[in-house]
N, CA and C atoms of all chains as a GROMACS GRO file, in nm:
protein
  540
    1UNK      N    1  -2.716   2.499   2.693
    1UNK     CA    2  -2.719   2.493   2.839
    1UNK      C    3  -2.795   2.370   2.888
    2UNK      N    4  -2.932   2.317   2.847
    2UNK     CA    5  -2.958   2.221   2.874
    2UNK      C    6  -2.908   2.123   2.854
    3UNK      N    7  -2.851   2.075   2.689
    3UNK     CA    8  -2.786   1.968   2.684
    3UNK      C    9  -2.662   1.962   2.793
    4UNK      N   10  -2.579   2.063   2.820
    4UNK     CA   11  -2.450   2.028   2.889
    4UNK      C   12  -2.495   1.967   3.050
    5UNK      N   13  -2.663   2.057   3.120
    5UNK     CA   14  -2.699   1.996   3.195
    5UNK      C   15  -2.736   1.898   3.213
    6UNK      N   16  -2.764   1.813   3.118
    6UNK     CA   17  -2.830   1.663   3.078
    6UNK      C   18  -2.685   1.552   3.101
    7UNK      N   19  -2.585   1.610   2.979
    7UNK     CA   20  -2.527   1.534   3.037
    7UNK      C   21  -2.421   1.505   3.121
    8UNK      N   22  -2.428   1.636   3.228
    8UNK     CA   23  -2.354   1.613   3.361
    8UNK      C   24  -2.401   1.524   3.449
    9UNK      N   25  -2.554   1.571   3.444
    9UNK     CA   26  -2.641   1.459   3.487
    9UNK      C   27  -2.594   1.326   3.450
   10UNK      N   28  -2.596   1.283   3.303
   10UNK     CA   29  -2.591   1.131   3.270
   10UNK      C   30  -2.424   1.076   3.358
   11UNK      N   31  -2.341   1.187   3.324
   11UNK     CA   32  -2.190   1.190   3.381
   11UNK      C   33  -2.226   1.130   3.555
   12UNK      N   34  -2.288   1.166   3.627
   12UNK     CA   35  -2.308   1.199   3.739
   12UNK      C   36  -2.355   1.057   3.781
   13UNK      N   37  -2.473   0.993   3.678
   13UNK     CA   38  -2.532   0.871   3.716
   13UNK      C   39  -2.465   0.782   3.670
   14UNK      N   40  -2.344   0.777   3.554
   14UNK     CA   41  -2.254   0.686   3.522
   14UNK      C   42  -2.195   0.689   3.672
   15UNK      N   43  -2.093   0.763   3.690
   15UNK     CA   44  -2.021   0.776   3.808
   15UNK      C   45  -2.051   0.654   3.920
   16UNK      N   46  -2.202   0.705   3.951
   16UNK     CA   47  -2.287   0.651   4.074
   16UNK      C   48  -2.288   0.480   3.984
   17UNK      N   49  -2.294   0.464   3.910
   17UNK     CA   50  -2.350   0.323   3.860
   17UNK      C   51  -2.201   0.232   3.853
   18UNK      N   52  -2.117   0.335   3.851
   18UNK     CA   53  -1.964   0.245   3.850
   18UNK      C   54  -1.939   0.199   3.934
   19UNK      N   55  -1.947   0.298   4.044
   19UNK     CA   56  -1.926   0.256   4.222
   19UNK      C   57  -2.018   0.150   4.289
   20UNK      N   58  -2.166   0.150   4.202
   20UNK     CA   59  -2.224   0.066   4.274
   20UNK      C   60  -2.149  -0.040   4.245
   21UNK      N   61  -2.120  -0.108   4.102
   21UNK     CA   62  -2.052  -0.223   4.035
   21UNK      C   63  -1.944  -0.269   4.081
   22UNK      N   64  -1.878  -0.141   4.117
   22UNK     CA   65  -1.675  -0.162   4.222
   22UNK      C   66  -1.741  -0.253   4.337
   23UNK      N   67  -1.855  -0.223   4.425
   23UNK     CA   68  -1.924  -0.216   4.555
   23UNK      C   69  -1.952  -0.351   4.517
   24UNK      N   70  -2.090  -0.368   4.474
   24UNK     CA   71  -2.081  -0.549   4.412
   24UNK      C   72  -1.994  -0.624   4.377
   25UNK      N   73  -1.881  -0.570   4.289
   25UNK     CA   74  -1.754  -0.712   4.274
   25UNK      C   75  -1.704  -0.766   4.353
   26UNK      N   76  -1.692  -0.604   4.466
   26UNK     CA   77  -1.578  -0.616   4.611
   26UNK      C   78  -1.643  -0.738   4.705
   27UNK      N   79  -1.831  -0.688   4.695
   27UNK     CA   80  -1.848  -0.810   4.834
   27UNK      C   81  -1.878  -0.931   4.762
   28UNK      N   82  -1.892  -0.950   4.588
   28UNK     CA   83  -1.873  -1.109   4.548
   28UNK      C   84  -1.761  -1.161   4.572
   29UNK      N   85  -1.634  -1.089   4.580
   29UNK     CA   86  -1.528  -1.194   4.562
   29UNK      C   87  -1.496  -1.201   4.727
   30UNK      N   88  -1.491  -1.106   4.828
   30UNK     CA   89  -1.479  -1.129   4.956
   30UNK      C   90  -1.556  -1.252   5.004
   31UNK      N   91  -1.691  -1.229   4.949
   31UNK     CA   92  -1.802  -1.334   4.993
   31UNK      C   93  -1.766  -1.452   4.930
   32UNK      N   94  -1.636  -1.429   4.849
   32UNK     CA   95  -1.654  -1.602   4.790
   32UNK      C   96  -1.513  -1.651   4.850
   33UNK      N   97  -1.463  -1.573   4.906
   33UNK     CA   98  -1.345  -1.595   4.942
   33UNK      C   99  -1.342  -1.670   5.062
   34UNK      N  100  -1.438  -1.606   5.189
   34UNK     CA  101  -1.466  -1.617   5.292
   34UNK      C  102  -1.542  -1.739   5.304
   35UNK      N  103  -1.635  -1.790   5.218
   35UNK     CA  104  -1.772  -1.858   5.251
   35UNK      C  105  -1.713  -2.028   5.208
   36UNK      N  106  -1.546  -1.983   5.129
   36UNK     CA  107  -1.516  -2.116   5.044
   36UNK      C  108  -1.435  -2.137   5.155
   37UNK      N  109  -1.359  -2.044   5.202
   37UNK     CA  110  -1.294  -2.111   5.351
   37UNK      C  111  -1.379  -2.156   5.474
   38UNK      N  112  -1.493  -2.119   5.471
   38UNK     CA  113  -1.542  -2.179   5.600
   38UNK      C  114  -1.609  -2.291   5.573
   39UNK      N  115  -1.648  -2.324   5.442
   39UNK     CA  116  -1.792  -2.395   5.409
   39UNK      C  117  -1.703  -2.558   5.334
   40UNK      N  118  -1.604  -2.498   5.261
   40UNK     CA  119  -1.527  -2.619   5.221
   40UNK      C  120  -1.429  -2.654   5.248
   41UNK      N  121  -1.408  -2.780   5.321
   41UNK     CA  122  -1.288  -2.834   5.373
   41UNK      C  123  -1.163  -2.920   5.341
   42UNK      N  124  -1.277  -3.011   5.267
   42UNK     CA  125  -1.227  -3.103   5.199
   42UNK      C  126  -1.259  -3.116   5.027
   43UNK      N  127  -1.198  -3.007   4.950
   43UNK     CA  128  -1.269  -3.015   4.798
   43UNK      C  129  -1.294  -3.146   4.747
   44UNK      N  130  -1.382  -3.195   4.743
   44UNK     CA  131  -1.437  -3.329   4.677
   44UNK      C  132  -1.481  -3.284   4.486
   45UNK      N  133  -1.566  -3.403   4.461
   45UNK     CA  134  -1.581  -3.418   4.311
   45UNK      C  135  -1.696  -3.310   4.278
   46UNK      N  136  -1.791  -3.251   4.338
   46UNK     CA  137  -1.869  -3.180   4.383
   46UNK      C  138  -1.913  -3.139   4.505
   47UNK      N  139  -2.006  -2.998   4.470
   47UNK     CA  140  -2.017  -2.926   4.620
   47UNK      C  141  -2.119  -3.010   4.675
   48UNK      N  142  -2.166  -3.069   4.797
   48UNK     CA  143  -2.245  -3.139   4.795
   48UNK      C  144  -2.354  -3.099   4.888
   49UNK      N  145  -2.488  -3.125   4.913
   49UNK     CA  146  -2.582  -3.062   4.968
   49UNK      C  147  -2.510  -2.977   5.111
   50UNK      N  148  -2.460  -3.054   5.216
   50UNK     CA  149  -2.424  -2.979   5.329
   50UNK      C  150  -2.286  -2.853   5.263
   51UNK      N  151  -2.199  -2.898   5.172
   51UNK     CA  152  -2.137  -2.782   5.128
   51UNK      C  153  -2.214  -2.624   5.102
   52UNK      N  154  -2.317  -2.750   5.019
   52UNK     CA  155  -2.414  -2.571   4.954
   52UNK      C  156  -2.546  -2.507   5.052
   53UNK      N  157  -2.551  -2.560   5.152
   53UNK     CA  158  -2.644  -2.522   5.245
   53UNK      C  159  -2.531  -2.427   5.333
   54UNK      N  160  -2.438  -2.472   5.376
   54UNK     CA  161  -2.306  -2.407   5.470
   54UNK      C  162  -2.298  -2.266   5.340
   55UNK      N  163  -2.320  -2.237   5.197
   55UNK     CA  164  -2.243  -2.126   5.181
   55UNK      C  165  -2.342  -2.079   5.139
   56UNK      N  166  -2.501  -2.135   5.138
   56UNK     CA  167  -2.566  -1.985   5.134
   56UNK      C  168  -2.621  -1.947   5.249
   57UNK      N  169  -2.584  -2.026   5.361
   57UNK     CA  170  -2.584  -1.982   5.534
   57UNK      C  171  -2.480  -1.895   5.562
   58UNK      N  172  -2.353  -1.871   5.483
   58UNK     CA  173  -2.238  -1.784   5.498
   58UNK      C  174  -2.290  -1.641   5.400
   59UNK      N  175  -2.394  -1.701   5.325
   59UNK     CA  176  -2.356  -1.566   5.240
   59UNK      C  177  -2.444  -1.417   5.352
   60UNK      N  178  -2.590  -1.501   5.354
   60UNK     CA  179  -2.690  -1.473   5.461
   60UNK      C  180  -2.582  -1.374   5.584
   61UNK      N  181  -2.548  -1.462   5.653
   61UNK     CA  182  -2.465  -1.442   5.736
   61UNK      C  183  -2.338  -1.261   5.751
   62UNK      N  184  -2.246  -1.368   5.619
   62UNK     CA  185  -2.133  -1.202   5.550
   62UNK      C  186  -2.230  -1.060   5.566
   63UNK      N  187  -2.364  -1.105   5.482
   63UNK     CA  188  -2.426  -0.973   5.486
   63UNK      C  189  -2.465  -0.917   5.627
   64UNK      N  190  -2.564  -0.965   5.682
   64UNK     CA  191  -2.548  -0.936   5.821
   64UNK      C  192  -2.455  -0.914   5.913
   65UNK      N  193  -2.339  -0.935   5.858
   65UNK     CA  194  -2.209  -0.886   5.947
   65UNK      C  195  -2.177  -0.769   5.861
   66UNK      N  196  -2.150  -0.758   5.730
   66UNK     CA  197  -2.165  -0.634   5.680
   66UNK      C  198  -2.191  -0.517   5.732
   67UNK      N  199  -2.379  -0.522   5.786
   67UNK     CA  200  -2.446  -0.480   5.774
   67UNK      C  201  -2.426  -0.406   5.914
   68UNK      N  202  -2.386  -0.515   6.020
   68UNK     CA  203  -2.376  -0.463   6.136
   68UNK      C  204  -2.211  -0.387   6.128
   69UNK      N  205  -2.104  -0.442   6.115
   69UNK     CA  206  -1.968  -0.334   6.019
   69UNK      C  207  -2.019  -0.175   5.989
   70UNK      N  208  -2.102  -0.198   5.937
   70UNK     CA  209  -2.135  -0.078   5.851
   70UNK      C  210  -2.212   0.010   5.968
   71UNK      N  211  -2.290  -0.022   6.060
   71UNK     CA  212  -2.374   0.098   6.133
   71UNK      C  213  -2.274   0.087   6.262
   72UNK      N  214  -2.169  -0.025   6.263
   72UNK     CA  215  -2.087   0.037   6.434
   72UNK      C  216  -1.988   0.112   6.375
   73UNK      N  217  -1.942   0.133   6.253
   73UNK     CA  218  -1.854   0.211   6.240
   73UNK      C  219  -1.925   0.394   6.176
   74UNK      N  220  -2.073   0.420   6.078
   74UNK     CA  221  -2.135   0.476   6.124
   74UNK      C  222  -2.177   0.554   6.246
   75UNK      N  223  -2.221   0.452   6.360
   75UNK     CA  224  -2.221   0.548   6.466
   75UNK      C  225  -2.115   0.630   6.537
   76UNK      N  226  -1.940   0.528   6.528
   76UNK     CA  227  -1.832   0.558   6.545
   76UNK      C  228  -1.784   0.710   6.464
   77UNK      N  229  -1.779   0.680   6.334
   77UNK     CA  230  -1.792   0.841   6.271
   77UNK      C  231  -1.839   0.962   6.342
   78UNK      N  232  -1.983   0.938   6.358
   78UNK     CA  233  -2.090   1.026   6.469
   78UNK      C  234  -2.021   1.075   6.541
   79UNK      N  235  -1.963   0.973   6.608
   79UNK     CA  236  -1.890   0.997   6.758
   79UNK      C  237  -1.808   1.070   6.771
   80UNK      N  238  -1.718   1.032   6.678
   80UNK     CA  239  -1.562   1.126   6.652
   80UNK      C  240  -1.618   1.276   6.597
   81UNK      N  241  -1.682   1.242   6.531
   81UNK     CA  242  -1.723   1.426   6.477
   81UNK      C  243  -1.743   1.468   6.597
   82UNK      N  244  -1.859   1.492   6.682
   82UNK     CA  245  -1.904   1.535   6.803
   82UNK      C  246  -1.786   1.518   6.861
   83UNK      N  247  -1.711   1.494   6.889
   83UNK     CA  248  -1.570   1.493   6.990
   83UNK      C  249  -1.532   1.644   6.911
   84UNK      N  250  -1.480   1.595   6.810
   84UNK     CA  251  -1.382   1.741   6.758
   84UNK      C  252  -1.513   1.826   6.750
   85UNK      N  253  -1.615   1.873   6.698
   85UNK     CA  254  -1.702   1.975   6.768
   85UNK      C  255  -1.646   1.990   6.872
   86UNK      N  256  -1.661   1.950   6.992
   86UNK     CA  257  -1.677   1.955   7.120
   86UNK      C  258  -1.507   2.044   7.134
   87UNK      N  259  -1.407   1.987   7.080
   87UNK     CA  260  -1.323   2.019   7.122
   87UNK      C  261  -1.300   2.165   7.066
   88UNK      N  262  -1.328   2.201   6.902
   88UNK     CA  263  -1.328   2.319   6.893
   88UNK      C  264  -1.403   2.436   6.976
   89UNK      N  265  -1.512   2.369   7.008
   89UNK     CA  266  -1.586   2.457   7.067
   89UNK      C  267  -1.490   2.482   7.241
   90UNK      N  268  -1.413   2.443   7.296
   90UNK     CA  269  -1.359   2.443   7.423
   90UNK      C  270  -1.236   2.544   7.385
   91UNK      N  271  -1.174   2.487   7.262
   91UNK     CA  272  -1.061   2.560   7.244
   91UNK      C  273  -1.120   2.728   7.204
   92UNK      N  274  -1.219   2.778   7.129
   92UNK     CA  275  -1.265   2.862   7.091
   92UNK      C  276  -1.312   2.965   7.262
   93UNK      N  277  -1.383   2.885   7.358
   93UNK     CA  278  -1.412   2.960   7.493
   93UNK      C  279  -1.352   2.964   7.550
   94UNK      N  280  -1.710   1.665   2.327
   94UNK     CA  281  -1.822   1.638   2.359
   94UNK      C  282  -1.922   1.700   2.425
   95UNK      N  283  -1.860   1.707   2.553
   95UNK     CA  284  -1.921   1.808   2.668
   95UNK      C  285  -1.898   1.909   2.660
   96UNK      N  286  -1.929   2.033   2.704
   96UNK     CA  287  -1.988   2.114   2.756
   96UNK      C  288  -1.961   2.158   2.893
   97UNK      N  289  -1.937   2.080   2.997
   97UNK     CA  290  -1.912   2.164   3.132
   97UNK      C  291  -1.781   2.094   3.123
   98UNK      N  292  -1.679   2.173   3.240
   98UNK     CA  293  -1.586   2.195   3.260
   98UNK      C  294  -1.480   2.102   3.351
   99UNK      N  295  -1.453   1.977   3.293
   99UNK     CA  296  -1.411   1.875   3.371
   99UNK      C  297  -1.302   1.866   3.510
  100UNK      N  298  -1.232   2.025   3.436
  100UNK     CA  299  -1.101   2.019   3.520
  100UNK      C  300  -1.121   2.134   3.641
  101UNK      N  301  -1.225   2.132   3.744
  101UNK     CA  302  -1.235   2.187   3.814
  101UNK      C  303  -1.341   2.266   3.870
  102UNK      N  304  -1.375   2.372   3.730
  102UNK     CA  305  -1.457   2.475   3.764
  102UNK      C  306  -1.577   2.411   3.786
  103UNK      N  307  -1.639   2.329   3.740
  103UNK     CA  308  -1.771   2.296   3.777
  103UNK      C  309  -1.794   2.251   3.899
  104UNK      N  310  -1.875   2.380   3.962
  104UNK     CA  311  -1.874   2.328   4.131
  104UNK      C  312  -1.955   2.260   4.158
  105UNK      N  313  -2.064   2.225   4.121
  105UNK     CA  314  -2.197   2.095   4.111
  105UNK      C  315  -2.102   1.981   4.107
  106UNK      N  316  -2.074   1.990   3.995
  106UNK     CA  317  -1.955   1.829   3.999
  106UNK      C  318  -1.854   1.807   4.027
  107UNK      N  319  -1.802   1.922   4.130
  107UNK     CA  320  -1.669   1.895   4.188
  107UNK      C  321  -1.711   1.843   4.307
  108UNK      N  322  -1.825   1.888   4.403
  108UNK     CA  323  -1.918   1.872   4.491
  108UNK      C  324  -1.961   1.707   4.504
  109UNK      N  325  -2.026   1.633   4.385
  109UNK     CA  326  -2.063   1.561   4.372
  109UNK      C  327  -1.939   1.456   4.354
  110UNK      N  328  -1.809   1.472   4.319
  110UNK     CA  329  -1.732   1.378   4.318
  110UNK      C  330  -1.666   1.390   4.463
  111UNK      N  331  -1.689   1.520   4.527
  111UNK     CA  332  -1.624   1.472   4.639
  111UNK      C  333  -1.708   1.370   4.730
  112UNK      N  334  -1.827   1.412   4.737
  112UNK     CA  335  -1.869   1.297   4.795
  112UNK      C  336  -1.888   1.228   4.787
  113UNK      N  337  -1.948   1.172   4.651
  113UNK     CA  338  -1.845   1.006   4.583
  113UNK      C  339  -1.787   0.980   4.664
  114UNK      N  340  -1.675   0.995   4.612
  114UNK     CA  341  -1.511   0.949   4.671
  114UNK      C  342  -1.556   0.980   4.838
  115UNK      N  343  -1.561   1.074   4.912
  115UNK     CA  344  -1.596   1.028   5.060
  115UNK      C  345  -1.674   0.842   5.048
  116UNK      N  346  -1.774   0.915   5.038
  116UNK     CA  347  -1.869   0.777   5.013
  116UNK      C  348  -1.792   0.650   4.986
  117UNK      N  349  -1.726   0.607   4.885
  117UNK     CA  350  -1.624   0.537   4.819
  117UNK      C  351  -1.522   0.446   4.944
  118UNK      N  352  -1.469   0.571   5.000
  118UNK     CA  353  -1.367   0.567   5.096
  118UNK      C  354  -1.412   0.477   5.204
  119UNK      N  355  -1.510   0.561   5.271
  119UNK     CA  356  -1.633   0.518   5.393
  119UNK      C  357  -1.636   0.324   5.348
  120UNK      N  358  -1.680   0.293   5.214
  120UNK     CA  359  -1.723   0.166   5.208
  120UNK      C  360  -1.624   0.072   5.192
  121UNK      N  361  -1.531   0.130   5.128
  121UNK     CA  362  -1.365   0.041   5.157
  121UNK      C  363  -1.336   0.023   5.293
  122UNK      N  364  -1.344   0.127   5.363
  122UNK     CA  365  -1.321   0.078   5.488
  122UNK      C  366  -1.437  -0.038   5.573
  123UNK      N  367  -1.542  -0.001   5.533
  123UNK     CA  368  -1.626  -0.102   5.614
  123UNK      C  369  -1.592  -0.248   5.535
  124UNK      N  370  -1.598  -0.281   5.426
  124UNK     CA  371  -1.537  -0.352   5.353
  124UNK      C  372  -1.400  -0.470   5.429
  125UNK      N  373  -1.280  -0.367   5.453
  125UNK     CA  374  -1.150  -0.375   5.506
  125UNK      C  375  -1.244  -0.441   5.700
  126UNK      N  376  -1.272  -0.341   5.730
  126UNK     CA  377  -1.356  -0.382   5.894
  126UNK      C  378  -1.370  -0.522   5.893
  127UNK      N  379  -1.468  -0.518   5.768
  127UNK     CA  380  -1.589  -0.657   5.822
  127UNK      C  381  -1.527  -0.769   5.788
  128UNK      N  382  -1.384  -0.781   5.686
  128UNK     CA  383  -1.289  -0.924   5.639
  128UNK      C  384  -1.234  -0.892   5.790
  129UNK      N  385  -1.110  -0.834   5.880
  129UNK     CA  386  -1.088  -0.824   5.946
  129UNK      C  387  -1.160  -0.935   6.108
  130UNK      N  388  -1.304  -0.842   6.096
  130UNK     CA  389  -1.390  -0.907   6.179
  130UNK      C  390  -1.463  -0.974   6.188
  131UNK      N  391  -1.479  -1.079   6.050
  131UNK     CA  392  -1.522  -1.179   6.041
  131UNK      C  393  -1.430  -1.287   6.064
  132UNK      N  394  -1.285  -1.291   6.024
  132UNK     CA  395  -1.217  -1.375   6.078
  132UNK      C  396  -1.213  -1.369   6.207
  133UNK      N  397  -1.227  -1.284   6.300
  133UNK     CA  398  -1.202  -1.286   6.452
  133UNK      C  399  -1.310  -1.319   6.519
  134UNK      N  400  -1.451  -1.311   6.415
  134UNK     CA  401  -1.574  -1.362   6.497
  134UNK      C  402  -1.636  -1.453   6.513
  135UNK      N  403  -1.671  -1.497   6.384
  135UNK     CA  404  -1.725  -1.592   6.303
  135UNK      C  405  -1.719  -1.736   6.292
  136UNK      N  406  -1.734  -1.826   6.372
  136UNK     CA  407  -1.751  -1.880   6.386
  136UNK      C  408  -1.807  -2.050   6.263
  137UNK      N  409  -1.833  -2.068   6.273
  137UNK     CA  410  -1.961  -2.173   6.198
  137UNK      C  411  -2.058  -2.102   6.126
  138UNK      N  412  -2.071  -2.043   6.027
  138UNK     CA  413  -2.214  -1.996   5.965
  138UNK      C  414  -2.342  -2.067   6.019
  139UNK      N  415  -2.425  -1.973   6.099
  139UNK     CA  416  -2.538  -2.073   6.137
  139UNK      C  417  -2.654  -1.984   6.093
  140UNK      N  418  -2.790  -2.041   6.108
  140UNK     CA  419  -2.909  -1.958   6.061
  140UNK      C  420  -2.904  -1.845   6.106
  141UNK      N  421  -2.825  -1.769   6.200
  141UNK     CA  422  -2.836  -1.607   6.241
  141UNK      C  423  -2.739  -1.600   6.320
  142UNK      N  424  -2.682  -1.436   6.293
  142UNK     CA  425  -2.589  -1.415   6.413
  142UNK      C  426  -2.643  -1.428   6.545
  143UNK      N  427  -2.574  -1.488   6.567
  143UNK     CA  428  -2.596  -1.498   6.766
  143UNK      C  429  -2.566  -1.362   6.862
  144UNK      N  430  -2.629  -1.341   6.951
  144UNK     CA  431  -2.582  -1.169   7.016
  144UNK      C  432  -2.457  -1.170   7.045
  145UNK      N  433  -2.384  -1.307   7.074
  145UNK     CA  434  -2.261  -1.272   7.126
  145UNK      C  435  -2.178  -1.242   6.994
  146UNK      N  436  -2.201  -1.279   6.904
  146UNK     CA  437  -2.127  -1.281   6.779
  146UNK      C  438  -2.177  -1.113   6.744
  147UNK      N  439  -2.251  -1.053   6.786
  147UNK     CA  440  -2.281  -0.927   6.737
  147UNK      C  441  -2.243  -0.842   6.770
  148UNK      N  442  -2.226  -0.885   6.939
  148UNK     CA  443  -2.134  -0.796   7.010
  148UNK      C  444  -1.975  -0.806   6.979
  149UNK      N  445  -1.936  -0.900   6.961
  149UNK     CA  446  -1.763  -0.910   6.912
  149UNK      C  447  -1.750  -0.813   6.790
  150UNK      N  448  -1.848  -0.822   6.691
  150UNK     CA  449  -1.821  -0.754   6.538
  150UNK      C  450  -1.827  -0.595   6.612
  151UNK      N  451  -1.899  -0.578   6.677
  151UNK     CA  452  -1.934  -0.458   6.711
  151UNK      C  453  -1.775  -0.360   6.788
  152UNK      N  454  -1.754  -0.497   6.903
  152UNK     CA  455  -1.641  -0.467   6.990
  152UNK      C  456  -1.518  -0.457   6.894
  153UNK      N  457  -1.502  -0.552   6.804
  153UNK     CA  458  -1.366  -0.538   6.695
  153UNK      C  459  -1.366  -0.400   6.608
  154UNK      N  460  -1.461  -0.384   6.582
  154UNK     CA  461  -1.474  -0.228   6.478
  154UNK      C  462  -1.419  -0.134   6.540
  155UNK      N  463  -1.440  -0.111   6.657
  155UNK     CA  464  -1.420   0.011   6.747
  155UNK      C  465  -1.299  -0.019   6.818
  156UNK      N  466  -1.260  -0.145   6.875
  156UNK     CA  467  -1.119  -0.155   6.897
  156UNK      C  468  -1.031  -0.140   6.776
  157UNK      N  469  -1.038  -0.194   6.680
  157UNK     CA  470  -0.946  -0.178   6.596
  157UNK      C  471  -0.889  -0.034   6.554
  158UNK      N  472  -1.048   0.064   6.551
  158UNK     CA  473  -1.044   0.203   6.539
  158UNK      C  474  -0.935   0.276   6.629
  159UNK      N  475  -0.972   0.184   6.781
  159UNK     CA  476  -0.890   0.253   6.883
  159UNK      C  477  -0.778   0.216   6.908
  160UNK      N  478  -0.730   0.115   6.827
  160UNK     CA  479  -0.605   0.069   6.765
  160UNK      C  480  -0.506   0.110   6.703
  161UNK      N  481  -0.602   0.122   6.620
  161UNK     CA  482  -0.564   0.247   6.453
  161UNK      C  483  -0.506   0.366   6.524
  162UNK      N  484  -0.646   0.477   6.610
  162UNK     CA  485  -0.557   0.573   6.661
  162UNK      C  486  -0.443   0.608   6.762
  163UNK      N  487  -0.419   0.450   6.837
  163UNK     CA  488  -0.340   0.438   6.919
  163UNK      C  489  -0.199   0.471   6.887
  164UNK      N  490  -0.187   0.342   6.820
  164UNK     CA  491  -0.070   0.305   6.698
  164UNK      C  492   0.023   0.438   6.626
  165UNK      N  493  -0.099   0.516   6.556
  165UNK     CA  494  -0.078   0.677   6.544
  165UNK      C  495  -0.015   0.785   6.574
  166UNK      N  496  -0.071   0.785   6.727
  166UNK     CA  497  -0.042   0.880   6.777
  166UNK      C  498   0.110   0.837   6.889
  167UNK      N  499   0.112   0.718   6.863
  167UNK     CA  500   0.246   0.662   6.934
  167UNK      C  501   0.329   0.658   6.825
  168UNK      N  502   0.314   0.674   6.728
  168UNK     CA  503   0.416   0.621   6.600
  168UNK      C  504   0.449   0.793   6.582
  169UNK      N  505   0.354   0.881   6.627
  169UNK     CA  506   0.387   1.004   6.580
  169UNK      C  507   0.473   1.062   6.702
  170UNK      N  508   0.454   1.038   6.831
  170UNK     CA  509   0.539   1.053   6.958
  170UNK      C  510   0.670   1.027   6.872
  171UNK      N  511   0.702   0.895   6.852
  171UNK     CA  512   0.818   0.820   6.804
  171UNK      C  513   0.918   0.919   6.738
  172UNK      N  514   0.895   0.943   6.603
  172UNK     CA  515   0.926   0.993   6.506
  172UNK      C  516   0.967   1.146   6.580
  173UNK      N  517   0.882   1.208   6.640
  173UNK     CA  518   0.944   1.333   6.715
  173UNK      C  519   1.033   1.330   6.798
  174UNK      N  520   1.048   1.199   6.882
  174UNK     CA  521   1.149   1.177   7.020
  174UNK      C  522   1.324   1.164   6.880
  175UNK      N  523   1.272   1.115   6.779
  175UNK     CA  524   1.384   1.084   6.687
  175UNK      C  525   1.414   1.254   6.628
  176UNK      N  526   1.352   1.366   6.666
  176UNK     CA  527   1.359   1.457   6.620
  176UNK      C  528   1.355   1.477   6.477
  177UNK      N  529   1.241   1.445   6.414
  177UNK     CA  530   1.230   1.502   6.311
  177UNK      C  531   1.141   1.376   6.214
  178UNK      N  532   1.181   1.379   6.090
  178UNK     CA  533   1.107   1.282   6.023
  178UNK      C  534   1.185   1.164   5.982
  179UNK      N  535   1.288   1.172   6.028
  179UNK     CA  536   1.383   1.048   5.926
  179UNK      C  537   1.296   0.936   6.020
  180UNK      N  538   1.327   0.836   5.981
  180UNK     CA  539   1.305   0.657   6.044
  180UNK      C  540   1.395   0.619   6.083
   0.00000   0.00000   0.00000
């Protein structure tokens, strides 16, 4: 019994450790996708100081847009739940 | 190997993968959002988002949402005025 609990557990934190990794690939390659279209225009022989200042000002940036992505659609969720509450509760009285 | 019951019965870890996968879902979409609304916002990468740039990301998320359900619920009108499900 313990071992099988142990390693549902380990099962459980693989799981969680995969998704984080899916989660990291997804915003490296978006972030490189995005930051090479805005930051490089003209591919030259190298990236050159204003190239590489422009894409770790984009990377900075992606995240903070992320970041804000992530809590307006968060609060949006919120929102919609409390609606359908609201509405069951009308249809129910 | 194991021990608990992969195909179902284990309700701890049926529990726990569902909300995974919620979870999962949730971040694809913000993911999908923020490529979306970074092309429509974004401007010049500069040392910080600007408020107006915060407010557009903000305004695109929720329009698009109200887009999404627009689109929906007109596409689902549609399909009924056609009586039934064909296309």
């Amino acid at each position: 019994m313990a071992a099988a609990k142990m390693e549902k557990g380990e099962l459980m934190s693989q799981v969680k450790q995969q998704i984080a990794l899916a989660n990291a690939q997804e915003m490296l390659s978006k972030m490189t996708e995005k930051c090479f279209k805005k930051c490089i225009q003209k591919p030259g022989k190298s990236l050159d100081t204003t190239e590489q200042r422009c894409i770790s000002q984009c990377m900075d940036r992606f995240m903070d847009a992320w970041n804000l992505v992530s809590r307006t659609y968060g609060n949006r969720l919120q929102r919609e739940q409390y609606r359908s509450m609201d509405s069951v509760e009308e249809m129910s009285s | 190997m194991s021990d608990f019951d992969v195909s179902g019965n284990d309700k701890e870890l049926q529990e726990f993968l569902m909300i995974e996968k919620e979870k999962a879902q949730v971040n694809a979409q913000i993911h999908e959002f923020n490529e979306i609304c970074w092309e429509k916002c974004i401007g010049k990468p500069s040392t910080k988002l600007d408020h107006a740039t915060e407010t557009c990301l903000s305004n695109c998320v929720d329009r698009f949402i109200d887009t999404s359900l627009l689109i929906t619920q007109r596409f689902a009108q549609m399909l009924q005025k056609r009586g039934g499900g064909d296309l």
